[in-house]
N, C-alpha and C positions, 0 to 999 in steps of 0.2 A: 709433590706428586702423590696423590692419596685414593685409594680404591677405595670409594661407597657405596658400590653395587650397582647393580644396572638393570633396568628393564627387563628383560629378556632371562636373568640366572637370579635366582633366590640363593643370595647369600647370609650366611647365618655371622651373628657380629664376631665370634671367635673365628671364625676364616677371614674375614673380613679385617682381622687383625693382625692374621697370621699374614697376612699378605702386605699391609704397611708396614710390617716389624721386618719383614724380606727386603722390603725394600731401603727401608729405612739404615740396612745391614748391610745392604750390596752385596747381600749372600744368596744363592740358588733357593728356593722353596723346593722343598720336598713333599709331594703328595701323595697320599697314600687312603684307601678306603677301598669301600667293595669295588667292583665293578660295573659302572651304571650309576655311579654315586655323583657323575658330575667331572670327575679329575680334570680332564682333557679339554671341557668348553672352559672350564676357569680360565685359562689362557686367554683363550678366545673371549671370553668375554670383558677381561683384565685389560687387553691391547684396544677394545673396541669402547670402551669406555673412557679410558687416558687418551686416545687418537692416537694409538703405538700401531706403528706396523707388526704385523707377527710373521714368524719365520717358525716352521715346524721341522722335527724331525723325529720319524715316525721307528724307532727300534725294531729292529728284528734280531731272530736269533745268530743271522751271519754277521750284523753289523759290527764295523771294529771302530773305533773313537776315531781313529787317523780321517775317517769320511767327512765327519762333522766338518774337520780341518781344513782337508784339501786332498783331489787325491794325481796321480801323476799319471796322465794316460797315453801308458809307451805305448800302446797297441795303435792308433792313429797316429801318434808320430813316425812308426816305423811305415805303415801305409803310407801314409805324406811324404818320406824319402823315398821308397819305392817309384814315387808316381813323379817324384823329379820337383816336389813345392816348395819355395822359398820358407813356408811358416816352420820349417823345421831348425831351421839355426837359430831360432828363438824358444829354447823350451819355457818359456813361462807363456808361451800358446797353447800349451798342451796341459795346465795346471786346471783342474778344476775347482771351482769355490766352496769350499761345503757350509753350513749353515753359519756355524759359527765365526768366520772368515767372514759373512757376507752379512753378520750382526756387530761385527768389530771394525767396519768399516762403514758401516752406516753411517750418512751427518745427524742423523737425530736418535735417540734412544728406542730402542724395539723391546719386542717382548719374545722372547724365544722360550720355544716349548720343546722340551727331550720327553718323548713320552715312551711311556713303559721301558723303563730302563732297565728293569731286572731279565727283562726276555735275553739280553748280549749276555757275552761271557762275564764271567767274574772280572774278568781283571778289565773288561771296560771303564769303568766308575774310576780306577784309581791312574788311567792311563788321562783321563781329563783334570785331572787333579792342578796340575800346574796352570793351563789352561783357563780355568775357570776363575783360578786365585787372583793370578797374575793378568789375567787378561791379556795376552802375547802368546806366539808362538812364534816359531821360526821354521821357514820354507827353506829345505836342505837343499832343493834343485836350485832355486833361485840366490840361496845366501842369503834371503833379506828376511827381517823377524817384522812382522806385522803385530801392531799394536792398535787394541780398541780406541777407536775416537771417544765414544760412549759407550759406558758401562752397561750393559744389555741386563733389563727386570728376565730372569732366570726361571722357567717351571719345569720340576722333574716331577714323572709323575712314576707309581711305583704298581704293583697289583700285590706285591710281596712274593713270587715265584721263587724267587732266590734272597739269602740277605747278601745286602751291601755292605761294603768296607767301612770301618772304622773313622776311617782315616776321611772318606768319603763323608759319613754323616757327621764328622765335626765340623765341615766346611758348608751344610745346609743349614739351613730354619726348615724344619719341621712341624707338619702338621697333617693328623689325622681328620680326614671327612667322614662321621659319624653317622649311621644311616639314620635316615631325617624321623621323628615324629611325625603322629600325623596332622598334626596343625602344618609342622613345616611343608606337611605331603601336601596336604591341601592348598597351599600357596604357590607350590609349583606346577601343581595343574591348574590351579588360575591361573599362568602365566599361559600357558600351552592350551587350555580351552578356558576361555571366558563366559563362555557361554552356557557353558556342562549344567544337565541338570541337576540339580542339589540332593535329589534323592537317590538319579541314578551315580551322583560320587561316590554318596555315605552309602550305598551297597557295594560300589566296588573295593573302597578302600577297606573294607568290613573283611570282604573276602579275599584283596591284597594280603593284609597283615594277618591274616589266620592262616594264608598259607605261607606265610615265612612264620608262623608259630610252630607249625608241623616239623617234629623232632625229627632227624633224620633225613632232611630232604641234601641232595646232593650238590645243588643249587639253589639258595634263597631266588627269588624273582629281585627285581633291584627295579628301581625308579624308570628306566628310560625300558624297562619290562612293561611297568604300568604305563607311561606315557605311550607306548606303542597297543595295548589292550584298548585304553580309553580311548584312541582313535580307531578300533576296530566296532570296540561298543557301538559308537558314534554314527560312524559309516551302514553298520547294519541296522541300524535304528532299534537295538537290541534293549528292550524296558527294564527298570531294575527289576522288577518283581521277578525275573527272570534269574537272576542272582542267588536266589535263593528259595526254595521250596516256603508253598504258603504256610506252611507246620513250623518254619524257622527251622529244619533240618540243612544242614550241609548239604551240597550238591556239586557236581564235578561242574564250573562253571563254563559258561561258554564261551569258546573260541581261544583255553584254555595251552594253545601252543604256544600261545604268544606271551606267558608266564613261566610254563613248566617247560624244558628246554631239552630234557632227555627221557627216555619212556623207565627206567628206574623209579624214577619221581613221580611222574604220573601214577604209574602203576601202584606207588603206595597212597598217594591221595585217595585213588578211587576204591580201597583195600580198607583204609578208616573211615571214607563215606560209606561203604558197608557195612562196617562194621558200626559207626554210628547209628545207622538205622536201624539194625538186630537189636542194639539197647533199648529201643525203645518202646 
């Protein structure tokens, strides 16, 4: 079982590695990279290339690990006696499956995705520890320890919010998604417009990457920034020439929300287009 990339996601041969050597480990991948850099379709695109079912589960800041597991919902069982219903003398009616339970019981191998794990508490990462290793847990209501049929391909993916346990990242393979070049850039928007004009790319990625050159900006623009510009481009029928003043001056580009993401940043773009054109 080997990941070679797929139609749809531009894979670079060190991810692409990284993710045979996870598997090949039986150990979680750990993913980490900007924002927009791809983290979360790896999954998705990993499961849909193998023919793996995928099973997500999406972190929040309340989440606690026990969910993934299973969780025990007294509150309709107590309704259910109330109301006089047989399904209450069986509390394994009342258990719910959480992700990891419903990848450990699979007939065939899945692909489970934990994503943005660092948004939970600290002590989540280290409360799935045994879980992960061992592949088992055991359901206290019911007395019974359920154990994986097949060992689930594992992706954690990370933003860096918080760091993670020790203890935690000896039990990953690791790997950083590096923000792409623009060769890489340009392949990925072949994937997502085949059809783009060639002129109007090399203006945009021209002025993609000079404004993630812009010191000080609060938020670089990330890939699926540009992926979502180049279909506005697109939609407005907006020409390159338009990209950039016929002097080759800088200019605040257009429909520039859909890069710059808070008015901070704006505000200093159009502060150096300014100031660039007093230079001159």
């Amino acid at each position: 079982m080997r990941f070679e990339g797929s139609r749809d996601y531009v894979a670079t041969p060190d991810l692409m590695l990284a993710v045979n050597a996870a598997i090949k480990l039986q150990r979680p991948l750990l993913i980490k990279g900007e924002p927009g850099t791809g983290k979360t379709m790896l999954a998705e695109q990993v499961a849909e290339a193998l023919g793996l079912p995928l099973l997500q589960w999406h972190i929040k800041s309340t989440t606690k690990a026990q969910q993934g597991l299973y969780e025990y919902d007294a509150v309709s069982r107590l309704r259910d006696s109330q109301l006089g219903d047989d399904r209450v003398k069986d509390i394994a009616n009342y258990i719910v499956k959480g992700v990891l339970w419903q990848a450990f019981e699979s007939e065939t191998p899945c692909v489970v995705l934990i994503d943005e794990i660092d948004k939970a508490d600290i002590e989540f990462p280290n409360d799935l520890l045994r879980e992960l290793d061992r592949m088992e847990f055991h359901v206290y209501e019911t007395r019974k320890t359920i154990q994986a049929r097949n060992r689930p391909i594992v992706f954690i993916t990370s933003n860096n919010e918080k760091e993670l346990p020790d203890a935690f990242l000896r039990r990953c393979f690791f790997h950083y998604i590096r923000f792409p070049d623009r060769d890489t850039m340009q392949r990925i928007v072949d994937v997502h417009f085949p059809d783009l004009k060639k002129d109007l790319l090399r203006e945009a990625l021209e002025v993609f990457f000079g404004l993630r050159d812009v010191p000080g900006l609060k938020k670089k623009p990330s890939t699926s920034e540009l992926i979502d510009w180049l279909k506005l481009l697109v939609a407005e029928d907006i020409p390159p020439e338009a990209l950039r003043a016929q002097d080759q001056r800088a200019v605040v580009p257009p429909l520039a929300g859909a890069l710059l993401k808070n008015e901070q940043d704006l505000h200093l773009f159009e502060r150096l287009v300014f100031m660039a054109r007093n230079n001159r």
